[in-house]
C-alpha positions in Angstrom: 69.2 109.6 168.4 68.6 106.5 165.9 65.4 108.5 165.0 67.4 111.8 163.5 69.6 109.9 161.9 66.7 108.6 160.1 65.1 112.3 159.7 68.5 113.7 158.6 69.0 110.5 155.9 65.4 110.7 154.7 65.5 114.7 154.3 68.8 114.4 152.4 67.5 111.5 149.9 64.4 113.9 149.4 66.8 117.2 148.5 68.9 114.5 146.2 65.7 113.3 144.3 64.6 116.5 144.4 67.7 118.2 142.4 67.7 114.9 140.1 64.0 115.8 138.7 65.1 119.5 138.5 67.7 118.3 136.0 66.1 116.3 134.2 63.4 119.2 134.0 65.2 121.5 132.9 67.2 120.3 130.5 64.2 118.2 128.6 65.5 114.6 128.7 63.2 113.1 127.0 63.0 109.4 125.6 61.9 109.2 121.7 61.0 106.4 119.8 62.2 106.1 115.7 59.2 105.9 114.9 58.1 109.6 116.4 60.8 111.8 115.9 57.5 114.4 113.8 56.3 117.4 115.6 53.3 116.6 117.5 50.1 117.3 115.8 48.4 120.9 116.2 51.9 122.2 115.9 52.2 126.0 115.5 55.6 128.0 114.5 56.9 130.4 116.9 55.6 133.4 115.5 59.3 134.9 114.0 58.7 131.8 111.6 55.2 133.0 110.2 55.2 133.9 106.9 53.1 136.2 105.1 51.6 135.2 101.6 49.1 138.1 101.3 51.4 139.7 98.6 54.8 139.3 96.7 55.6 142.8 99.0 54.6 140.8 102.0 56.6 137.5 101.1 59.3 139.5 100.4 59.5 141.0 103.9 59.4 137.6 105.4 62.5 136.3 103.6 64.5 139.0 104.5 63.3 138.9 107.9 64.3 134.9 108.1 67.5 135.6 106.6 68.2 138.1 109.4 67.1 136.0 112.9 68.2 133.0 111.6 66.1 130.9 114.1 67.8 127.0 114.3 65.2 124.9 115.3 65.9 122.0 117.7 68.6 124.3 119.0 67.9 123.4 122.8 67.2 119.8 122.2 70.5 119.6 120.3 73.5 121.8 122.1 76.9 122.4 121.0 78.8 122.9 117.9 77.7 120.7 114.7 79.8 117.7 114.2 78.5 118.1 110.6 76.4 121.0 107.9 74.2 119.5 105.3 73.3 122.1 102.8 70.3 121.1 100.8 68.8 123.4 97.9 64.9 123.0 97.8 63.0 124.3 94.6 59.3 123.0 94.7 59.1 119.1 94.9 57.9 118.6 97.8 57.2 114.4 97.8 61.2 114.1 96.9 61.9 116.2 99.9 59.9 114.2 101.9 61.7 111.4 100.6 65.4 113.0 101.2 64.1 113.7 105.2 63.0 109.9 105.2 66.4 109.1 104.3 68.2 111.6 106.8 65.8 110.3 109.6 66.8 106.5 109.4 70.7 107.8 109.1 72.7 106.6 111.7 74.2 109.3 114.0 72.2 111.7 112.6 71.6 114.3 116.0 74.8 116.0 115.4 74.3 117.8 112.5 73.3 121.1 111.6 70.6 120.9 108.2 70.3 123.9 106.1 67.6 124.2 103.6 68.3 126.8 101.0 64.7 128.0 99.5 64.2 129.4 96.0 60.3 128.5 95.9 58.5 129.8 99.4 55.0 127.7 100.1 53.5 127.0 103.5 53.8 123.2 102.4 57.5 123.2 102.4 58.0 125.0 105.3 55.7 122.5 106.9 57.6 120.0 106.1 60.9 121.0 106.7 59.6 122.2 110.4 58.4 119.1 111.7 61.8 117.9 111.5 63.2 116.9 115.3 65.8 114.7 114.8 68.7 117.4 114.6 68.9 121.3 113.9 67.5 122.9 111.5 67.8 126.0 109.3 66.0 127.5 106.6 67.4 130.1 104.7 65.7 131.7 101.9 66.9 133.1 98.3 66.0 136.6 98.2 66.1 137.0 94.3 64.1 134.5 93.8 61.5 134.7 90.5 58.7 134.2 92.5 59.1 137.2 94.4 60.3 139.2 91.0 57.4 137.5 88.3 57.3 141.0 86.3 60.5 142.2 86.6 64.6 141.0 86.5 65.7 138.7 88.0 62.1 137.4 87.5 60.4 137.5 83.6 60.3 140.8 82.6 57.5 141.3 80.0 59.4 143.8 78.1 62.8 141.0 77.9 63.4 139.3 74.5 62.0 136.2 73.6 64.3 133.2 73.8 64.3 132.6 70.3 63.8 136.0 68.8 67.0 136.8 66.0 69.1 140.0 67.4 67.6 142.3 64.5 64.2 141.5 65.9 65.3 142.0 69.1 66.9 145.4 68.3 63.9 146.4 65.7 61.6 145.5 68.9 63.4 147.3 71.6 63.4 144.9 73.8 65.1 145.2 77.0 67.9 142.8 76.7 68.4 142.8 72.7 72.4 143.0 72.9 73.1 140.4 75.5 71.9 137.3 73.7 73.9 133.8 74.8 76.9 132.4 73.3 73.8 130.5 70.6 72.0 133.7 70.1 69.5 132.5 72.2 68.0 135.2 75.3 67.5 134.3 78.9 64.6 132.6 80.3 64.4 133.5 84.0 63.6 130.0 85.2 66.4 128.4 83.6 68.9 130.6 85.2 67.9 130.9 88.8 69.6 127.8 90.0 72.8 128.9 89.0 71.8 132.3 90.7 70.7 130.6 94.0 74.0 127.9 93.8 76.2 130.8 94.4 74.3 132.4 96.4 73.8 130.0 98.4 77.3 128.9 98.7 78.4 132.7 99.6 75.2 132.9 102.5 76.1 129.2 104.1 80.1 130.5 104.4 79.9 134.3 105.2 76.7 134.8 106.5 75.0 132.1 109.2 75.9 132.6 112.2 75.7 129.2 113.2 78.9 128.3 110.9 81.0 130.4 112.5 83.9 128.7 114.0 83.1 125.5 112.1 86.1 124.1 110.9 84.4 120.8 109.2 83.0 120.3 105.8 79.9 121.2 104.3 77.9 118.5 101.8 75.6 120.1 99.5 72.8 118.0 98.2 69.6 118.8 96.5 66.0 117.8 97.1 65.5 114.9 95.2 68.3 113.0 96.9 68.5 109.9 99.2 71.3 109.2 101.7 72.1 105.5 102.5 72.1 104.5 106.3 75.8 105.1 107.0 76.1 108.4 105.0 77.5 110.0 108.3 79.7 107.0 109.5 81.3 106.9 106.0 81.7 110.4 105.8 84.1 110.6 109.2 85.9 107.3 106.9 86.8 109.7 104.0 87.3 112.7 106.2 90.2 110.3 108.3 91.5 109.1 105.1 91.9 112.2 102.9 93.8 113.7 106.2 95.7 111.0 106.7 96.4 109.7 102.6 95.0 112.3 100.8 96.2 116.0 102.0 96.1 117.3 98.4 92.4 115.7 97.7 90.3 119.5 97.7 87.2 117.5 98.1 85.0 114.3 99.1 82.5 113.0 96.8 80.0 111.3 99.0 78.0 110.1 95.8 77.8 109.0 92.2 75.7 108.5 89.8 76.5 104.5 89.4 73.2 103.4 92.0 74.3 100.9 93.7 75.4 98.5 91.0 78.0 96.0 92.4 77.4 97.8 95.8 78.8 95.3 98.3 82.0 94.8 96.6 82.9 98.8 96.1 81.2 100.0 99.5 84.8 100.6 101.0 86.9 101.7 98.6 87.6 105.1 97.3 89.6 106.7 94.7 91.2 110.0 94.1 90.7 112.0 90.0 90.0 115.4 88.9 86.3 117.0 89.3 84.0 116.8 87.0 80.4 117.5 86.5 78.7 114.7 85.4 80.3 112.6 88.4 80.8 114.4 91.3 78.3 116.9 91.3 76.0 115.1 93.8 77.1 114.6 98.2 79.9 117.1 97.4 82.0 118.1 100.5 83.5 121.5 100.3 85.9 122.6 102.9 86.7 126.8 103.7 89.4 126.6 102.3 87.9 125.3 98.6 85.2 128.1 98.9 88.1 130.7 99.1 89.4 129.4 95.8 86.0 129.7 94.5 85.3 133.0 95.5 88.9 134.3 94.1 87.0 133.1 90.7 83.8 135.3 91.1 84.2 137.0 88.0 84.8 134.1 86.2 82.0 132.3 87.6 79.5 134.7 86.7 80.5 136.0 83.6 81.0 131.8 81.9 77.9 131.3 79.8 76.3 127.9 81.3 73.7 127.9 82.9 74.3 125.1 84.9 76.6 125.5 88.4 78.8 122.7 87.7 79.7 122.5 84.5 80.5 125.9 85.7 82.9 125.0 88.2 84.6 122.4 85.7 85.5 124.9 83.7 86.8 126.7 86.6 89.2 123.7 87.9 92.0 124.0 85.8 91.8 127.9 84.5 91.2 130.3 87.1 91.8 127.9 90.0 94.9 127.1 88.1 95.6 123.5 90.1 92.7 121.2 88.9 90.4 120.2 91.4 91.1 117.0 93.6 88.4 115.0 94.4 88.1 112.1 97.1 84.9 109.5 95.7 82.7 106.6 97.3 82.7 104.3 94.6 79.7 103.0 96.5 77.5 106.1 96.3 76.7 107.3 99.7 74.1 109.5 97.9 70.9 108.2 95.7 69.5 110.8 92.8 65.8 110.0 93.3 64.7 112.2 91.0 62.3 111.5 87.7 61.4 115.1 86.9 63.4 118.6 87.4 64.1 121.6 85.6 63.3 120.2 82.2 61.1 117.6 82.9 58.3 119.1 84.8 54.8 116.0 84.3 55.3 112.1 85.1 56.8 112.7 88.2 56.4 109.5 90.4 58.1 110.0 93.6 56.5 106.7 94.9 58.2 104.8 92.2 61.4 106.4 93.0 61.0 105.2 96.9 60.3 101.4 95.8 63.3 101.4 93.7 65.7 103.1 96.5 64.0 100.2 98.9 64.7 97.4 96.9 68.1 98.1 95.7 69.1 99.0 99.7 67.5 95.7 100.5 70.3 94.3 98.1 73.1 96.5 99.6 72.9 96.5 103.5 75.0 93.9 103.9 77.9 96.3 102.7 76.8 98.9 105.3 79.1 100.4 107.2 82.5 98.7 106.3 85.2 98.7 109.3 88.1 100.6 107.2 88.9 101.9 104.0 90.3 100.7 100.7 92.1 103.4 98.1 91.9 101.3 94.8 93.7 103.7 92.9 94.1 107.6 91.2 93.5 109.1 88.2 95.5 112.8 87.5 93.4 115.8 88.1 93.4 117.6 85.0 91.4 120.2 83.3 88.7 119.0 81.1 87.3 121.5 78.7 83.7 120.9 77.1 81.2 122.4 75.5 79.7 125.6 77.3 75.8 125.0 77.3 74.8 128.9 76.9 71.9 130.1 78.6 74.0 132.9 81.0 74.5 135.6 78.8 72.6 138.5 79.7 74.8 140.9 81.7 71.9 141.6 84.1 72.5 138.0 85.5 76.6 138.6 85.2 76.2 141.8 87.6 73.7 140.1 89.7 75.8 137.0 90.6 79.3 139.1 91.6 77.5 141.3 93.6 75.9 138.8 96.1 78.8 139.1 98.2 78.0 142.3 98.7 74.5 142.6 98.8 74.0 139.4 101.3 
């Protein structure tokens, strides 16, 4: 009798361990160290990601085809609804990238959120990098009017276009194709100058209408750009300004995660925030938008497209306070949250020195991390929101561009 007892026990612990490895199996625990959270060498993209750089045709068909599956990596490894979407818009700096997926990696928290790269330049080097990402899920989505897949035609460079500095007799004696649509400065379009504007809006349009793995989300989105560096407890401080601006801030339309102040004085401003009024030159970098501010955006299409500036958001000041006729609230980390790493962009293009960038960001956090994740939250204070008109900088005032940019709603 003892002895099938003992059977009976010893079969039962066998079926126990036996469902327990299953489990585990199945649902790929695995145990990962900081220090490899890279894909492991020899790694090959599932064939849906390939693309195909034989031709601009060829290139083309792969971006659409992205744009359409939509494949999240990590998707198994991470489950569930994002806690939070990083939107970041990659041009073709590949060594800042590196530095802003650096940063990301070392964030704490960092396995609940859902990181969308938004491509305007398409290289097997980029996608490389942005695919041996494991840490959360990832997205690549890819902008389809891109100048690299246009170089001969609009939106790209078209030979037969007006030179930038060309008088509008010239132009008109010339025949060239743009010759009436010169900029607020009588200057013509140059197609690399305008395609960040372009892919912005796009961009912002794709994220909200258009992947699928946003729908339902009720959060916020931060957009950032390549050459950014997020501090350690970017996503803990984040949930501190979401809690506050619900709970002492309902009218604040958005968070500013970032500034352009470093981190001067960093330990003595890393918990407080203030409420003011949007405006470029501040709050244009770890910018939270909510659904409900992209729906006052897009209600301001027209206007948006048609302003002549090239630039997104100078743009979008000159929106807050006309079309959207309530200024633009703003909740901001006076300790940035959000580094601008950096040295070279759209008009400087030769010195870049990402490396020096990296030392800098190092020793200055070396300074900081004592004022690392602060238990609460301190409002020191409001400014009004008001409209504040400048100077438009030209560059967006070719109609082609105009007609482009209000129809990507409709041509997603």
């Amino acid at each position: 009798m003892r002895l099938r007892l003992l059977r009976r026990n010893l079969l039962a612990l066998l079926g126990v361990l036996f469902v327990v490895a299953t489990l585990l199996f199945s649902t790929r625990v695995l145990l990962v160290s900081e220090s490899d959270m890279r894909a492991p060498d020899g790694y090959q993209p599932p064939g849906d990601l390939k693309f195909n750089f034989d031709s601009v045709s060829a290139l083309s068909e792969s971006v659409y085809k992205a744009n359409f599956k939509q494949v999240v990596l990590n998707a198994e490894t991470f489950p569930g609804e994002p806690k939070l979407v990083l939107v970041v818009q990659v041009h073709n700096r590949p060594e800042y990238l590196r530095l802003l997926i650096r940063s990301l990696q070392r964030a704490a928290e960092v396995d609940g959120l859902l990181l969308i790269f938004s491509h305007d330049y398409f290289s097997e080097e980029i996608n490389a990098i942005v695919r041996e990402i494991t840490f959360c899920k990832v997205l690549q989505i890819y902008f389809p009017f891109s100048t690299q897949l246009y170089p001969k035609e609009f939106p790209g460079q078209d030979p037969r276009d007006c030179p930038r500095d060309a008088s509008r007799d010239d132009a008109r004696r010339t025949g060239c194709l743009n010759a009436d649509h010169p900029d607020s400065y009588g200057h013509y379009r140059e197609a690399h100058i305008v395609q960040t504007k372009h892919h912005w809006w796009w961009k912002l349009h794709f994220v909200w209408e258009r992947v699928r793995a946003m729908q339902g989300y009720s959060g916020f989105a931060i957009f950032l750009e390549e050459d950014n560096y997020v501090l350690p407890d970017f996503f803990s401080f984040y949930k501190s300004m979401r809690d506050f601006r619900r709970d002492k801030c309902a009218d604040c339309d958005m968070l500013a995660l970032g500034n352009h102040d470093e981190l001067n004085d960093f330990t003595s401003k890393s918990n407080k925030v203030f409420s003011t009024g949007w405006l470029s030159t501040k709050h244009n970098i770890g910018m939270a938008i909510s659904r409900e501010v992209y729906y006052k955006l897009m209600g301001c299409s027209d206007e948006f497209c048609t302003y002549d500036d090239y630039n997104w958001d100078w743009t979008l000041q000159h929106l807050s306070g006309t079309c959207i006729s309530k200024p633009l609230k703003v909740l901001v980390a006076q300790g940035s949250r959000v580094l601008h790493t950096g040295d070279c962009g759209l008009h400087q293009k030769e010195n870049c020195r990402p490396e020096w960038a990296l030392k800098k960001v190092e020793d200055n956090l070396q300074m900081a991390k004592l004022g690392l994740f602060p238990q609460g939250l301190v409002f020191s204070g409001s400014e009004p929101a008001e409209h504040k008109a400048h100077m438009k900088n030209g560059g967006w005032g070719d109609i082609r561009d105009h007609t482009l940019c209000k129809n990507y709603s409709k041509r997603l």
